[in-house]
N, C-alpha and C positions, 0 to 999 in steps of 0.2 A: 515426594517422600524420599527420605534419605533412604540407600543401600542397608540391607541389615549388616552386613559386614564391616562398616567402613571404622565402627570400633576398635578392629583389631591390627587398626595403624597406629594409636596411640601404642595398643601394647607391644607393636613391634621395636619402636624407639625406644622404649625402654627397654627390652630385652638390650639392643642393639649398645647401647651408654652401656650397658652392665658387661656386656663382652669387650668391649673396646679398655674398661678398669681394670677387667682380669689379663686384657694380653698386655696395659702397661704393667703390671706389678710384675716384680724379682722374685725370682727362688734362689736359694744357695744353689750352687750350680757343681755340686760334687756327687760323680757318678760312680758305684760302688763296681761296676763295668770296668769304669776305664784302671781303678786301682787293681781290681781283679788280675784286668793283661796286664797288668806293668809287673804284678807280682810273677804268673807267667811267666813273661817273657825273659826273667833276669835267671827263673830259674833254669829256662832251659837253654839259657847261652851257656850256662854253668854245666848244663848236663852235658850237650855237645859237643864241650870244651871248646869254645868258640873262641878264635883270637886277635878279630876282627878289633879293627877301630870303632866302627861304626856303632854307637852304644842305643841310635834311636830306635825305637819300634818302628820296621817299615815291613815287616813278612808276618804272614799268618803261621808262619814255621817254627818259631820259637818255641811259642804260647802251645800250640797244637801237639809237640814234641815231650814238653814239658807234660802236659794231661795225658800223654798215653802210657810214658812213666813211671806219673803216678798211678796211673791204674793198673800196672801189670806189678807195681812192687810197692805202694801206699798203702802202709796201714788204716784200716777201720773201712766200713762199708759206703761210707760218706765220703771217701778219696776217691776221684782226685779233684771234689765237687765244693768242699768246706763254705765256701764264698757263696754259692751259688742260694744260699738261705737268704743271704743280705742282697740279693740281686733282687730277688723274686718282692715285688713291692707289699707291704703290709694291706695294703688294700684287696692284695690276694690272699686270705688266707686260707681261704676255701682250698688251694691246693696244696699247700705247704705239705699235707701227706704224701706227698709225689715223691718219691726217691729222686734226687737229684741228677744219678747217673743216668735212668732212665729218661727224664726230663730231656738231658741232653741227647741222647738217640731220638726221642721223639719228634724234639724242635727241628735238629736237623734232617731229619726225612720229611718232616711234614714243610720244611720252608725250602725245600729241594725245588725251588723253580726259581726262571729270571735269573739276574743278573748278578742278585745279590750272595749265592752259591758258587759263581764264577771263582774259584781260587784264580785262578793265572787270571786276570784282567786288564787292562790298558788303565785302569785308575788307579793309583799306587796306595797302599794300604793306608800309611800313613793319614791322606784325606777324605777317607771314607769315617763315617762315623762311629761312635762306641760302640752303637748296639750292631751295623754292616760287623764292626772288626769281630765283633764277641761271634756272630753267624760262621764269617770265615773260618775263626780258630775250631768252630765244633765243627765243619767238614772236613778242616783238614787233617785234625784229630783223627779223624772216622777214616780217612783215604791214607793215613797213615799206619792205621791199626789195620787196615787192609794188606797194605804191601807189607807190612810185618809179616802175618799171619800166611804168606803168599811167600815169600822167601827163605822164612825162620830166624830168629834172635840174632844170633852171629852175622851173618850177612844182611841184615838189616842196618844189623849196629855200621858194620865197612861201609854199604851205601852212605849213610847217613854223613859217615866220618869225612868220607872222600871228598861229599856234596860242601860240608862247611869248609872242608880245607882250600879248596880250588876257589873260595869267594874272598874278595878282601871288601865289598860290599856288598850286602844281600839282596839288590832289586834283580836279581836274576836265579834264584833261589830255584824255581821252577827250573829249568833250562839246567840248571844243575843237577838237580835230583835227577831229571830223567835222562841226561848223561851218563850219571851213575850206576841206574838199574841194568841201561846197557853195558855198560864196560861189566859187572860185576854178577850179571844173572841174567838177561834175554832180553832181544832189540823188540820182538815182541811185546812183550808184559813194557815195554820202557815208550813205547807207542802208544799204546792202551793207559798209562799213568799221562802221561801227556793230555791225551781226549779226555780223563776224569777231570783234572785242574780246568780245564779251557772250557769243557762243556755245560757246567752248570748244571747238572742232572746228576740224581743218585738215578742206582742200576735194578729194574725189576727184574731178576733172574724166575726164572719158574720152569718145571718138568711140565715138557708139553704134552707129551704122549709115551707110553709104555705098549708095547707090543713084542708077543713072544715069537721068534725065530728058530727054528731047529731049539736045540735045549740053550738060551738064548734070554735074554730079556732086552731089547733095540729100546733105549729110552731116549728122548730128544729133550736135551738142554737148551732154552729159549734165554735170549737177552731181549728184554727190551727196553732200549736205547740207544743212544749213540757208542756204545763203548762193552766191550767184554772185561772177564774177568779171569785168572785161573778160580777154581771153585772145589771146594771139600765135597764128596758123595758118602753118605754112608748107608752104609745094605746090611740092612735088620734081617736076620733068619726068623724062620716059627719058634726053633729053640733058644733063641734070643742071642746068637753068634752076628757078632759084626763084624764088618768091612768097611775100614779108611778109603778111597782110592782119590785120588787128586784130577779133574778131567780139565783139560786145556783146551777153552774153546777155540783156539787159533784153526781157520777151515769150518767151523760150526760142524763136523761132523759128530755123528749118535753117537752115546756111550751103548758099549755093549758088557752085560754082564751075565755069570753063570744063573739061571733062573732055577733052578734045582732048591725049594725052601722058601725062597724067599720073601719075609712078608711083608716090610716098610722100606722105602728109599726113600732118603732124606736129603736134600740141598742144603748143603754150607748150615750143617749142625750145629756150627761155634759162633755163628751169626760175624763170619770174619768180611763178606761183601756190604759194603753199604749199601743197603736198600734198607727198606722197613714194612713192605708190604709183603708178609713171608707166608702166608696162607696158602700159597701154590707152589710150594718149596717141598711137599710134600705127597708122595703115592703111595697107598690112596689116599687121596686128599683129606676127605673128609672123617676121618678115622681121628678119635680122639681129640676133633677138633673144634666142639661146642662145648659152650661152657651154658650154666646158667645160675644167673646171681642177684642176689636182692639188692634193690636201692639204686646199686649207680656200678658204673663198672671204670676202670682207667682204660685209657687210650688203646687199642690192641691191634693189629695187624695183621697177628698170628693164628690168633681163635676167632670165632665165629660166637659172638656173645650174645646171651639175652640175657634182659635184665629185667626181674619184678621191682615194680615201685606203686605204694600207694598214692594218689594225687586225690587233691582238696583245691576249690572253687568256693568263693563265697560273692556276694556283689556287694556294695554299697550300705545295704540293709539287711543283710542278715540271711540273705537266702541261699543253701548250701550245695554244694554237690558234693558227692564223694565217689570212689572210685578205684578201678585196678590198670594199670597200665604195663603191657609188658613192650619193651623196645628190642629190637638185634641189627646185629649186623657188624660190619668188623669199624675200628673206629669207634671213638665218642665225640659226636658234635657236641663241640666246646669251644668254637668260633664266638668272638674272639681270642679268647685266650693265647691260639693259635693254629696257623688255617687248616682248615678242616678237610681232609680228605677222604671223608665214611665214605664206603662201599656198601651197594642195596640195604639202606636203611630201611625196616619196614618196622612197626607199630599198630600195637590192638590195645584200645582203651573201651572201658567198659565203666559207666555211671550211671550212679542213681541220683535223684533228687529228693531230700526230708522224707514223702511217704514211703518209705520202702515196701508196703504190700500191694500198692498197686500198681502193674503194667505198668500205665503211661507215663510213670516217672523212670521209667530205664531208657537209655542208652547209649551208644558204640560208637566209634570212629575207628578206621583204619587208614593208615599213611603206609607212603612208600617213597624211596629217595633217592636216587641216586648220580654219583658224578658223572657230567657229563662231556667235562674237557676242565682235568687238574690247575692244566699251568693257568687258563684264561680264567679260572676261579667261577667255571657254570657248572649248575646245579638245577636237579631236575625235581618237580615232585607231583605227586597226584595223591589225593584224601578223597574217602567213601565217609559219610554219617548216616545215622539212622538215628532217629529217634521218634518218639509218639506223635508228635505232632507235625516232624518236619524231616525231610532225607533230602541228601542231594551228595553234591561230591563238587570236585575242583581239579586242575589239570595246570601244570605252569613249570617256569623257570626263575633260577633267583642269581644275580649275578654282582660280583664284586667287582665295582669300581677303583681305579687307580692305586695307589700306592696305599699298601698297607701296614700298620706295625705290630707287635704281639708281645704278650706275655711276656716272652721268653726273653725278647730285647731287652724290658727292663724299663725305661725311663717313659715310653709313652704305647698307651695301646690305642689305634683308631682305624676305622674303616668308614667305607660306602657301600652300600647294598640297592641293588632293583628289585622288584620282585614285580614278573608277570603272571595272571592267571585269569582262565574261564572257571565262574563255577554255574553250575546248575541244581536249583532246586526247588522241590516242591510240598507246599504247605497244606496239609490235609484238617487241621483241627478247626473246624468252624467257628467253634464256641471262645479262639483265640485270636485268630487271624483272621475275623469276618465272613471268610467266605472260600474253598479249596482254589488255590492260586497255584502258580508257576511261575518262578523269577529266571531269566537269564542274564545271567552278570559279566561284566570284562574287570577285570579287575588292575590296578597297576599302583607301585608305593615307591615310596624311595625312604631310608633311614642312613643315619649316620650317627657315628658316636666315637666320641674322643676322651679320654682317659689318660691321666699324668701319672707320674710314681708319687706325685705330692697330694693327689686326691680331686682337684680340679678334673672337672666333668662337663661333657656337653655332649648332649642327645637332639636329635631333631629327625623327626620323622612326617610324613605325610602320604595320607592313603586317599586313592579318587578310585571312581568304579563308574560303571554306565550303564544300567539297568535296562530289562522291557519286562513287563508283565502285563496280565489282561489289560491293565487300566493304561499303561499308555507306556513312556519310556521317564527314565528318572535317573538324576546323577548324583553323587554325594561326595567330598572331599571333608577331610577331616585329618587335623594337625595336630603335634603336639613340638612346643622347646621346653628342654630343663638344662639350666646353666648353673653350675655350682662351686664355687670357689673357697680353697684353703689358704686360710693368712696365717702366717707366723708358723704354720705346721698342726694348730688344733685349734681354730676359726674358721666355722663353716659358714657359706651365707648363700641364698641362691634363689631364684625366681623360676617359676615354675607357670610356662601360657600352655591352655588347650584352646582350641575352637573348630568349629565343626558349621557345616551347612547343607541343606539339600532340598532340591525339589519341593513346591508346595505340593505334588502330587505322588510323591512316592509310595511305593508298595508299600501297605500295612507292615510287614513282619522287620524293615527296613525302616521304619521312622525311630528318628532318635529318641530313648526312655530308657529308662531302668528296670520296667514291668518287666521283663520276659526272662524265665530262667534258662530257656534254649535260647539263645539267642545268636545271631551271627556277628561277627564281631565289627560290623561295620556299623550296625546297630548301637553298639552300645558306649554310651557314652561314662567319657575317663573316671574310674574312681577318684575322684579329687578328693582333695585333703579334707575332711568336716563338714561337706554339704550333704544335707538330705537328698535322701534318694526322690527323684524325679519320678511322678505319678501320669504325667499329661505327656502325650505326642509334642515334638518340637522338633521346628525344620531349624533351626538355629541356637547358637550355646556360645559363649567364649568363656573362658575362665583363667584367673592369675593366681597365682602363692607369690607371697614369697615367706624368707625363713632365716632365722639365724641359728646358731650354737655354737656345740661345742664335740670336738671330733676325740673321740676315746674307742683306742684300739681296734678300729674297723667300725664302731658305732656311734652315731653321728646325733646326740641328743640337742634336741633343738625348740624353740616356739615358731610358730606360724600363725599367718595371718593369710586370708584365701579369699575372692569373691569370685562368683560365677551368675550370668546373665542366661536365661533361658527366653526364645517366644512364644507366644502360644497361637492358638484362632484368633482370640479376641485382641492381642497384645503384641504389634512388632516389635523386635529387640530393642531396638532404640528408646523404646517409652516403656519397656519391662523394667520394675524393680529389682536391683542384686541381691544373692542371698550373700550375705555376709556370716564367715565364722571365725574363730581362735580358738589358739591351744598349744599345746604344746605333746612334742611324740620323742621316738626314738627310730631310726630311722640306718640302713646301708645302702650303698647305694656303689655300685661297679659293674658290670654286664647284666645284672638284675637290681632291681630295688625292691624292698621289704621294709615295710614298716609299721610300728602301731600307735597313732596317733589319736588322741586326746580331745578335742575338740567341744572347750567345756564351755563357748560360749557361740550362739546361732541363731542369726536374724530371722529366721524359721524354721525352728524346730517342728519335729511332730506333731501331729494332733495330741492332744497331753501330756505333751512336756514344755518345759520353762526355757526360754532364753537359756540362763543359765544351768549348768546340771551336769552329773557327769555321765560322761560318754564313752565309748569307745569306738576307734575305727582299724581295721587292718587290709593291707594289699601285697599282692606279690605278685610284682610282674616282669617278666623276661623282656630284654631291651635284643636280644639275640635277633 
């Protein structure tokens, strides 16, 4: 007897022909990036008064000079950002509420690692690419707003002047500047401007400790990284009487200040260090520094957030959950967008299922998250569940592979993801799961996903696990590709495999179906486009879409076409019937997809109803 699997090599080849159509076809190839710097760049040879020959873009210095500029003398609250609207792909629109200048603070703290924050580097600007060049210009924008804010206007401006006048070509731009800081304000601060360009790291300054001395306050200024800063202090009284003082950590010794009153000390109040993790910038820390907000919160570094939001579950056929879910922690995971550095992310979710007055339709999950090395992109997590019939929890790490691109680049977002985890849990409802069990799981996935500015999309993910319970040991892997491509700018078209297999002896609460409203998610098989919900256990599934339409402003209207193959006891895949359906939906689709599809014709419909008829289907699922 054949393999039940061995179906899912035809549908391999044909994913495989449909990817290989998408990387032959052309896009216009005009990057709203590259005119952005060029506009930059002209303007701030102009501001500079630069009198160079040399007219090419080869320094992050121009552009960076240019935006700080505009930010300190740019009319309108959108300066010195304007372009930054046309950067941000329409496929994003979800954030388009994001103030522009803050976007750019954000990016650049949160992309503060490797090589590609490197200002001073051994690759010359020039052949780096648009979205590297646009990264560099917002660090150096920021280490330039630095030394601004560290010398003051006037002597700024001289640095600046000195630096362009002494070059008749710019590939030493670097080496000039910090020339300059020394001849014109401290060999110190012009040493420490040198380590910012070269080391590729913004700076986490933080007050480490406060302790009282005679009439006294001994507070310790910490860096951590390669590089200090000079740094703004400011000393809040009870009567609300401030103090400027400027503390130079050259020697790392305490600042000492009068303690007589005094109720807040603040680090670098004007936000003039580049860092962005400023939550410990503050004594006492935690003093006015929770926030709590409904829905969703931006990005934050600063406060300590929770956020209420209500969350909605449905499956396939109509069975619902609803729910309260509060999240915190500093940070919003919003990977990919751009990479994600939340600190102790923790989560309490709380759902019911349709009966609301009885018990056994309530319950709870609780998560917790946190980073566990920035630059190598590991993360850590552990989840508690409860609910009537079933508890258990999980323990694990999730880590990003190789080179990644974001949001904020512009022209393409994509990543790789692992994820490890144990979980453990135990199934007490008899009347559901046959009999009080105990599962022990290993669990391990991999996902990736790739995103253009033109809308072409490709996801591919895969989850394996390796089970024991009373009855014996059991393994399960389960796939999904969706490939999507845009022609001409509003021609969508794309093919859509699932398939899944496991053990003919797997744990009851673990066989593939649609029955179960608690269900674990290794369980449960893909909402696929217009097929009936699945009634019987099945150790096997494959299923294909494809789809065409038509792409309108983030909304991608379209017909489909789907079949999916289940086994049963009686029936290996191979000699199973497809269930076949059509329709036509509306559909998004970028780090999540949402849709509501249509599905007015079904080679197996319900028990009373017709082939034909109308329907409706909706999903929404996080590709994150």
């Amino acid at each position: 007897m054949d393999h039940p699997i061995k179906p899912i090599y035809l549908l391999v080849i044909v994913f495989l022909v449909f990817a290989l159509s998408l990387a032959a076809k052309s896009h216009e190839n005009t990057s709203p990036i590259e005119e952005y710097l060029t506009e930059l760049d002209e303007m701030g040879r102009t501001l500079c008064r630069w009198k160079g020959e040399d007219q090419v873009l080869e320094s992050w210095f121009f552009s960076s000079y240019a935006m700080l500029i505009m930010q300190n003398y740019g009319a309108g609250d959108l300066n010195p950002f304007p372009t930054m609207e046309r950067i941000v792909p329409p496929l994003w629109s979800d954030f388009k509420n994001l103030n522009p200048r803050y976007l750019i603070e954000l990016a650049g703290g949160a992309l503060a690692f490797g090589d590609v924050m490197s200002v001073g580097g051994v690759e010359t600007f020039s052949d780096k690419r648009a979205e590297e060049q646009f990264i560099l210009v917002v660090s150096g924008y920021s280490y330039l707003r630095m030394l601004q804010g560290t010398v003051g206007d006037s002597l700024f401006t001289k640095i600046v002047r000195t630096a362009t006048a002494s070059n008749t070509s710019f590939e030493d731009i670097e080496q000039s500047l910090v020339h300059s800081i020394s001849t014109h304000y401290d060999p110190w601060v012009s040493h420490q401007f040198m380590q910012v360009l070269s080391s590729g790291e913004w700076l986490d300054a933080e007050i480490g400790h406060v302790r009282r001395k005679d009439d006294s306050l001994v507070v310790s200024v910490d860096f951590n990284g390669s590089w200090a800063f000079p740094v703004d202090v400011l000393v809040i009284t009870k009567s609300n009487d401030s103090t400027l003082v400027q503390y130079m950590p050259e020697g790392r010794s305490a600042l000492r200040i009068p303690s007589k009153g005094v109720d807040r000390i603040i680090l670098d109040p004007t936000h003039k260090l580049a860092e962005y993790f400023r939550y410990n910038n503050e004594w006492p820390q935690y003093k006015k520094k929770v926030y709590i907000q409904p829905f969703a919160a931006l990005p934050d570094w600063e406060h300590y957030r929770i956020t209420v939001s209500p969350v909605s579950w449905s499956d396939w056929d109509g069975d619902k959950r609803y729910g309260l879910k509060f999240t915190s922690g500093f940070g919003v995971d919003l990977w990919p967008a751009y990479p994600s550095d939340y600190r102790h992310r923790a989560s309490w979710e709380f759902n019911v299922h349709d009966k609301l007055d009885e018990p056994k339709y309530w319950g709870g999950r609780v998560s917790y998250a946190n980073t566990i090395n920035r630059k190598e992109r590991l993360f850590s997590f552990a989840r508690l569940h409860s609910y009537s019939d079933w508890r258990g929890g999980s323990v694990g790490i999730t880590k990003y592979l190789g080179d990644q691109s974001f949001l904020v680049q512009g022209t393409r977002l994509k990543y790789h993801r692992i994820k490890l985890s144990i979980e453990s849990d135990t199934y007490q409802d008899t009347a559901i799961w046959e009999r009080n069990q105990r599962v022990n799981l290993i669990n391990a996935g991999y996902s990736g996903l790739s995103i253009t500015r033109f809308g072409d999309r490709l996801l591919l993910s895969i989850q394996t696990a390796l089970g024991k319970s009373e009855s014996g040991t059991f393994s399960i892997i389960k796939s999904n590709a969706d490939l999507s491509a845009v022609f001409w700018k509003k021609i969508v078209t794309g093919i859509q495999m699932v398939a899944g297999s496991q053990s003919p002896g797997t744990s009851s609460p673990y066989q593939f179906t649609h029955d179960y409203v608690w269900q674990d998610n290794l369980a449960a098989i893909p909402n696929f486009r217009g097929q009936t919900k699945l009634t019987h256990p099945t150790n096997n599934y494959i299923g294909v879409s494809v789809d065409g339409g038509y792409w309108y402003s983030g909304l991608q209207v379209k017909i489909f076409a789907s079949s999916m193959i289940f086994d049963s006891e009686t029936l290996p895949l191979n000699e199973s019937r497809p269930h076949h359906a059509f329709g036509f939906g509306f559909e998004h689709k970028s780090f999540f997809t949402m849709g509501l599809f249509f599905p007015i014709w079904q080679s197996h419909p319900l028990a009373g109803e017709e082939p034909w008829a109308w329907r409706y289907r909706w999903r929404l699922t996080w590709n994150l």
